[in-house]
Structure formats: structure tokens, C-alpha cells
N, C-alpha and C positions, 0 to 999 in steps of 0.2 A: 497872593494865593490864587486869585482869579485866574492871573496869566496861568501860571503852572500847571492847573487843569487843562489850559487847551493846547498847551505843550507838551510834545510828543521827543525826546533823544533821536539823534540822528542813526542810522548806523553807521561805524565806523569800521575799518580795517585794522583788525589787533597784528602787531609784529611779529607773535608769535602761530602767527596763521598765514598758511604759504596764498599767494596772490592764484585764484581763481584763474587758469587756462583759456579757459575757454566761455564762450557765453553758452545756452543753451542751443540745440541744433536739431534740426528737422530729421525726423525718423529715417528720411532718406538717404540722409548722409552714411557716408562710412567712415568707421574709426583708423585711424591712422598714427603707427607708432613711427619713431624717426628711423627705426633701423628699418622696418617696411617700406619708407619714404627711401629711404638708402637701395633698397631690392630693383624697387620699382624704378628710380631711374637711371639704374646699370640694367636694367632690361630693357624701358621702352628712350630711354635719352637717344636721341640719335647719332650725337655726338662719340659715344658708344659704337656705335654701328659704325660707323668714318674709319673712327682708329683702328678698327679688326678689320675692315675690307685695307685698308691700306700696309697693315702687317702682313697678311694675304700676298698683296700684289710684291711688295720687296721680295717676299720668299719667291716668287717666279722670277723677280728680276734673278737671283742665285741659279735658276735652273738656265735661265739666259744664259749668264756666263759661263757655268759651267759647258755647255752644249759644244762648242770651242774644240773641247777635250774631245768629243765623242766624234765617231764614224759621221761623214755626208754622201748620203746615197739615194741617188737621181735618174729617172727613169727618163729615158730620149726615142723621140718620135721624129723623122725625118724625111720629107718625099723633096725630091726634085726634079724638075721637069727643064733643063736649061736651053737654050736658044742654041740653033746649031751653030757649031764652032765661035760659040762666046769665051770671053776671058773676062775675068776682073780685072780691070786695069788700072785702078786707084782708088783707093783709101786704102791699102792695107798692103801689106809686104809677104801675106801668107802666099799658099801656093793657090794663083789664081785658077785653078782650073774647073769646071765645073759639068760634072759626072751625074747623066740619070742616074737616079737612084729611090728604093723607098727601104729603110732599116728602121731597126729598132734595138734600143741597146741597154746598159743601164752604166754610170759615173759614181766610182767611190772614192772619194779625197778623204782623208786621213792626216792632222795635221800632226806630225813627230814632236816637231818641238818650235817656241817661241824665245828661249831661254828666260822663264820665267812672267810673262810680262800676263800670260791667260789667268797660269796663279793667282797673281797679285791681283787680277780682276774680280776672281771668284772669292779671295777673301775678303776685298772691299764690299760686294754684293754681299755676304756672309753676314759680314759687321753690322749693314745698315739694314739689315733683316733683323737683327738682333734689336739696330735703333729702335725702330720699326716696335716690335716688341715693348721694348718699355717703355716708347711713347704713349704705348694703349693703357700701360698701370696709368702713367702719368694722368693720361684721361679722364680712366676711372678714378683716382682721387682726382683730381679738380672735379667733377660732377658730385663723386660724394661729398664731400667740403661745402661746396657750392650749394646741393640739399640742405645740409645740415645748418650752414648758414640762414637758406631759407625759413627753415623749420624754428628753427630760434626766434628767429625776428616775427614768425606768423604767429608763433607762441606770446610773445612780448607785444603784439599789437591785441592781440584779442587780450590778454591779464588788463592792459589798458582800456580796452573795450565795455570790458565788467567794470571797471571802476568809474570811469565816464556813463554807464547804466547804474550803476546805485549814486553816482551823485546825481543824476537826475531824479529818480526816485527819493533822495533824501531832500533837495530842494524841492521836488514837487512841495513834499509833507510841511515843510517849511512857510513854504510862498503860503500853504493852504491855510496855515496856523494862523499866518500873521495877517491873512484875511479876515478869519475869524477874529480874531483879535481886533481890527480896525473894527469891523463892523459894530461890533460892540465896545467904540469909543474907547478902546485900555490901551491903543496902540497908535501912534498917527499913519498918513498914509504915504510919508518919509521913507518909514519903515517898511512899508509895502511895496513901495517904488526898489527900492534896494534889495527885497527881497525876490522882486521879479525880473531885476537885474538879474542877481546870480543865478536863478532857476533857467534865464534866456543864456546866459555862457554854459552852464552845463550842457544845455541841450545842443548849442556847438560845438563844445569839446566832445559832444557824442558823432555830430555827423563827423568831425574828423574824424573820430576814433572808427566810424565803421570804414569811413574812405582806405584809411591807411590798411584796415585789414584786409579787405578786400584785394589791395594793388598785393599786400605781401602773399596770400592765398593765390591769385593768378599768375605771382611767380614761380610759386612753388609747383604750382600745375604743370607750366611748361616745363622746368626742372623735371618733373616727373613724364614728359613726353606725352600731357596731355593735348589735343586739341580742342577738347571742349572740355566746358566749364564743369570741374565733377567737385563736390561737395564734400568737402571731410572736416570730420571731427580731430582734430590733433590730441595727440594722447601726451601728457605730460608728464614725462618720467623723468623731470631734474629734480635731486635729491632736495631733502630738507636741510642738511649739511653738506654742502659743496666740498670736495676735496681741496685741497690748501692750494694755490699756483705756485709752480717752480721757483724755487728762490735762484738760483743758478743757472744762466742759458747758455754757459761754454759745454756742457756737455752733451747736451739737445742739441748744439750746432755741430758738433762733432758724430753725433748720429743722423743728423739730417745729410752728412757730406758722404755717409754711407749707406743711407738707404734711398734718397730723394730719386724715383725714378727717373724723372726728367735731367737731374744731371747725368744718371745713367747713359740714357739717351743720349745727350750730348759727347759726354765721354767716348760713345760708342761711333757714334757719325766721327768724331775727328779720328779714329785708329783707322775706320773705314776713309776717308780723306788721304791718308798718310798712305792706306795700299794705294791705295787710287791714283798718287801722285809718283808709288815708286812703277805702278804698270806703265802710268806716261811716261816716266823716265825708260822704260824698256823698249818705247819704240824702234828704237835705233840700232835693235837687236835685230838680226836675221831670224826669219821664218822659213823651217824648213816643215817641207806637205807632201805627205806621198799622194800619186792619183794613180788610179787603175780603171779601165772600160772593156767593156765585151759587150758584142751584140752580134746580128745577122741583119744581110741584105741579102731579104728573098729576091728584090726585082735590080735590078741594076746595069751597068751599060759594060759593055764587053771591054772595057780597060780596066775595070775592079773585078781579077779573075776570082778571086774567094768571097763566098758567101761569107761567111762568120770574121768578126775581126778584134781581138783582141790587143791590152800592151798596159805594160805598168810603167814605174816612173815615179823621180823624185827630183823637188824642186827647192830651191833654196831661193830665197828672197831676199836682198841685202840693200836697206833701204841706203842711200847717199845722199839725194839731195832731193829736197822738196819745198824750197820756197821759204825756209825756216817754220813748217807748220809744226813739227814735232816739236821742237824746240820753245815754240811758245805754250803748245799744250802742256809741256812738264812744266814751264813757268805759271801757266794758269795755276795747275795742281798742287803746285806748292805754297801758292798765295792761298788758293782757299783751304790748304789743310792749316796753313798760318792762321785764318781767320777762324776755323772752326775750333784751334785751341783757343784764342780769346775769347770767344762765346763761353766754352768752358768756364775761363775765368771771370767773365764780366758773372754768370748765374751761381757762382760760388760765392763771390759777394753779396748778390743779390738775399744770397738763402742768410749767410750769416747774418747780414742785415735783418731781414724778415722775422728770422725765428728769436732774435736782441730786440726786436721792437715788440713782435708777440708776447712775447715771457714781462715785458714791460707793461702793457696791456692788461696782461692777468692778473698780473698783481693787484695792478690799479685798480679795477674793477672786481676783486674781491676784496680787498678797504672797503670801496664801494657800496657793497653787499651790508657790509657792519655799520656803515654811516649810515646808509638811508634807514635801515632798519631803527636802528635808534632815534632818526628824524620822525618815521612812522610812530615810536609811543611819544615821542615829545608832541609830536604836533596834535596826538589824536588828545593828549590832556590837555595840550593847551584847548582843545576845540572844546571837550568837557568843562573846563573852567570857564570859556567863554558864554556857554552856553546856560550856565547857572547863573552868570553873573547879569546874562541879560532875562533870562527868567523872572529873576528878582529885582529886575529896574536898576543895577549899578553898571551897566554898560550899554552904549547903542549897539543898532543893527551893521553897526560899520564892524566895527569889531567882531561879531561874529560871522561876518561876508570874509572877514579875512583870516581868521580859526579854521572856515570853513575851506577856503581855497589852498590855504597851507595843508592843508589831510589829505586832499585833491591829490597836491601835486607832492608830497610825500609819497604816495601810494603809490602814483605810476613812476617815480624814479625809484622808489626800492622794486617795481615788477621790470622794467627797465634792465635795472644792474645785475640781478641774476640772471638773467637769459643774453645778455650781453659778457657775463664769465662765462655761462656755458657757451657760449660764440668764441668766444677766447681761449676755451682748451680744444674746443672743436678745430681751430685755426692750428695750432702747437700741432696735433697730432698732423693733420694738413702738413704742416711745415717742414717737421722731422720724421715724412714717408712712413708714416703709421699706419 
């Protein structure tokens, strides 16, 4: 009866009480829910930024191409002052002759037609404008995913955090008891040894516990596009009853094949690929260009009897021979529109893979949820029983060192398992472009 006065119950974590968030946090901090977490890094992510300027510049590359199609119109400035009675007499076969002069005029080319091959430019530039496009969704899910993931795991390290802080606090009370207790000879100092044992493990399951939080906090920081260290409190909005995980992944992978922007993306670069290789196949086409010029020469030499000089004109281009360069550009074009439909296929795998391993995952790790939980009241009676039994002298201090560690580590694999299912539907929606 002696002992039992200077023994104090531990606290324990009952099953039916969700695992503590967060530890306590400085007035400074700010509260942070995960969809805000989601806000803030599709606003300041940079990675964000990358994919819209780069949408951006494909849609000029389009204006490129198309330009082709449009009017070229060029303004000319001309003086000559030639050597008397000079000729060109080589490099060139035009008409050597060379006439004071100072004009000014303006050049309008006009291409008619390519038979196709500009088309096919401006639709490949189209497509991968498009790519372009849904690589930026793509982005924003993997960043939000990638939050979310954060968020989970910062969630799961601090629930860890508080329990590594009340076992220290409960072995403080402990080590203090069985102090009291030696001191007045009812206890040896066996018992104290061991007791100060496990009060020095809690106290490193603590510095781990705050290391790990920390490293998870300053990921999530940079996720959220911070560059300094900004302080938040995480708000913990994972239910008290988790929704059930998918029993069936064939039709999650059949909505992942239609919504996943990144295969979009890919999709989209191999059709872009495919114009792209049929304009290389066009080269071999004639280009026909109309051109027209008008100008005036106010100063000029008495064999150019008119001031003003105009003339129109059309050209036709008919390429024959060039060393086989065409010939290999449409062979390039076809290899890489070959290779861009395999990428298609190698990330169609990829996804059905992913989203059959996920849906595997969830499962698992919601069993998970039910096991530890149920470990959590086993262990926390056996801790109870232990603890009565060493009260009353029918058990050493070994046995409740190890009551005590079993609660411990009960506690943080049931805070563990639920924040690792919420990670595991967070994944699925990731998976199948939600």
C-alpha cells in the first residue's frame, strides 16, 4: 500500500481518440489547412511559373509558323557611288553593271502555295501548343500531389511528435516515482537504473521526433515557394472515419487513361510529331512566291532614264537535288514521331502500373488503420495491467519498461497509418488526373 501512494498512472492514448496533430505552436505562427497549402503552391511554386511561360512561348512558336502564310514587306535603301567605268567581273552571273544611284523602294513577297508542307507546320506548332498546355495541368498536379504528400507526412511527424512528448512526460513521472520510492528503501536502485533507462530513450525518441518534423516542415515550405523559414500550424482535417479504399483498380486505370494530363501531353506532342514529319515529307514539293517592288531614284546616272521603277513576278521553286538533306529530315521525322508514340506507350504502362500499386497501398494501409488501432487498446491494458501488477510487488520494472514501450510504439504506428491512407488516396486522385 506504501508503493501505491507514490504512484501516479501513466497517461495513455485511448483508440478511440484521434492522435493529436500537432504539438503546441507560437502565437506567430500561421494556421494552415491543406487545401491552402494546395492555393499557395500553384501560386508561389515556381515550378508553376516554368510551365505557363513555356505554354506561352509554344503558342508564339504557332505565330512562327503560321507567318509563312502571311504578306513580307521590306523597305530598301540604296546609294551607289561606282568607280568609273567598273564591271563586276566575278562571283556572280547577274548583270555586272554598276550605275550611280541613291533609291528607295519597298519588297512584297507573297508565298502562293507550298502544296501543303506550311500547313503541316502550323499544325504541328498547334499540337504542341496544346502539349504545352497540358503539361502545365500536368505540373499543377504533381505540385499539388506533391503538397499534399508533404502535408500528410508533416501531419504524421508532429502526431509522432506529441507522443514522443507525453512519453517523456509520463517517464519523467515515472523515473520520479521510483526515485521516491528507492529513497525510501521500498524499491532497489535496479529499478531506478531502468527506470532512467527508459526516461533517457524517450527523451531520444523526442529529439528524433522533432528532427523528422522539422526536415518534413522545410519541405513543405519549399513546396509552398517559400524561401524563408515561415512557421505554420497545420490544421488537421483527416476524418475520424476514413472513407473505405477502392476495392477495384481496373476502373481507376481506365480513368486515369482518360483523364491523366500528362498522357494528354504526350498524346498531343506525338500527333504534333506526325505533322511535323508529314511537312518534312513535303519538302520535295515546289514553292511557288509571288514578289512585287516599286520605288524611286531621285539621284541617279544618265543610263537609268526613269525615276520610279516598278515590276511584279512569280517564282516557282522546284527542289531536285541537295545532297540527300531532305531525304534524311523526313527519315529523322519519322523516327522521332516512331519514338514519341512509344513514350505514349512506355507512360500508359507506367499509369496502369501506378494506379494497381496505389489501390494496393490503400487497401493495405487501411487494414492498417484497424490493426494498430486495436494494438493501441491491447497494448494500452496490457500497460495497465502491468502497472498494477508492479504496484503491488508481482512484477519487476522490466516488465513494465516494456508495457511501457509497446504503448509508445502502438501510438505512433496507429498516427503513422492514418496519415499514410490519407497519402494513399491523396496518391489515387494524383494517379487517375483528379
Amino acid at each position: 500500500m506504501a508503493t501505491a501512494c507514490f504512484f501516479v498512472m501513466m497517461g495513455t492514448l485511448s483508440v478511440g481518440a484521434q492522435v493529436a496533430p500537432t504539438v503546441p505552436a507560437q502565437s506567430s505562427s500561421q494556421t494552415l489547412t491543406i487545401s491552402q497549402a494546395e492555393q499557395l503552391a500553384l501560386k508561389n511554386n515556381p515550378r508553376i511559373a516554368v510551365a505557363r511561360l513555356e505554354a506561352l512561348a509554344e503558342g508564339q512558336v504557332t505565330r512562327e509558323a503560321r507567318s509563312s502564310e502571311l504578306p513580307e514587306l521590306a523597305g530598301n535603301l540604296t546609294a551607289v557611288e561606282p568607280k568609273a567605268g567598273s564591271r563586276v567581273t566575278a562571283g556572280g552571273l547577274n548583270n555586272p553593271v554598276l550605275y550611280e544611284r541613291a533609291a528607295a523602294g519597298v519588297t512584297l513577297r507573297q508565298m502562293i502555295t507550298d502544296f501543303g508542307r506550311t500547313r503541316n507546320l502550323v499544325g504541328s506548332a498547334e499540337l504542341r501548343a496544346k502539349a504545352a498546355a497540358s503539361a502545365q495541368m500536368a505540373t499543377a498536379d504533381d505540385v499539388t500531389y506533391a503538397v499534399d504528400e508533404a502535408f500528410y507526412h508533416a501531419l504524421s511527424t508532429q502526431a509522432v511528435l506529441k507522443v514522443a512528448a507525453d512519453t517523456v512526460k509520463a517517464r519523467q513521472t515515472t523515473a520520479d516515482q521510483v526515485s521516491a520510492l528507492t529513497a525510501a528503501k521500498l524499491k532497489s536502485t535496479l529499478d531506478l537504473s531502468f527506470a532512467n533507462v527508459d526516461l533517457a530513450q524517450a527523451k531520444l525518441l523526442l529529439v528524433d521526433a522533432e528532427n523528422a518534423n522539422q526536415d518534413a516542415l522545410t519541405t513543405l515550405n519549399a513546396l509552398l515557394g517559400n524561401e524563408r523559414d515561415v512557421a505554420y500550424t497545420l490544421v488537421d482535417e483527416t476524418p475520424k472515419s476514413p472513407a473505405v479504399a477502392p476495392e477495384d483498380a481496373e476502373p481507376l486505370v481506365t480513368e486515369a487513361f482518360a483523364r491523366r494530363p500528362d498522357l494528354q501531353s504526350l498524346d498531343e506532342q506525338y500527333a504534333a510529331a506526325k505533322k511535323f514529319s508529314a511537312a518534312e515529307h513535303d519538302l520535295w514539293r515546289p514553292t511557288v512566291t509571288a514578289l512585287g517592288v516599286v520605288g524611286d531614284t531621285p539621284v541617279r546616272a544618265d543610263q537609268i532614264t526613269t525615276p520610279w521603277y516598278g515590276g511584279v513576278g512569280v517564282n516557282m521553286n522546284v527542289p531536285l537535288f541537295n545532297g540527300f538533306l531532305y531525304t534524311a529530315r523526313a527519315k529523322e521525322a519519322d523516327l522521332r514521331a516512331g519514338a514519341a508514340n512509344e513514350q505514349v506507350q512506355a507512360l500508359r504502362q507506367t499509369i496502369a502500373r501506378d494506379v494497381r500499386a496505389t489501390v494496393l497501398a490503400a487497401q493495405s494501409n487501411f487494414e492498417r488503420i484497424a490493426v494498430t488501432g486495436q494494438l493501441v487498446k491491447e497494448a494500452s491494458s496490457a500497460f495497465d495491467l502491468a502497472q498494477t501488477r508492479y504496484k503491488i510487488g508481482l512484477s519487476s520494472i522490466v516488465e513494465l519498461s516494456q508495457a511501457q514501450l509497446a504503448e509508445t510504439q502502438a501510438q505512433i504506428a496507429y498516427a503513422n497509418a492514418r496519415y499514410e491512407y490519407e497519402g494513399s488516396l491523396a496518391a489515387i486522385r494524383f494517379q487517375t488526373g483528379q
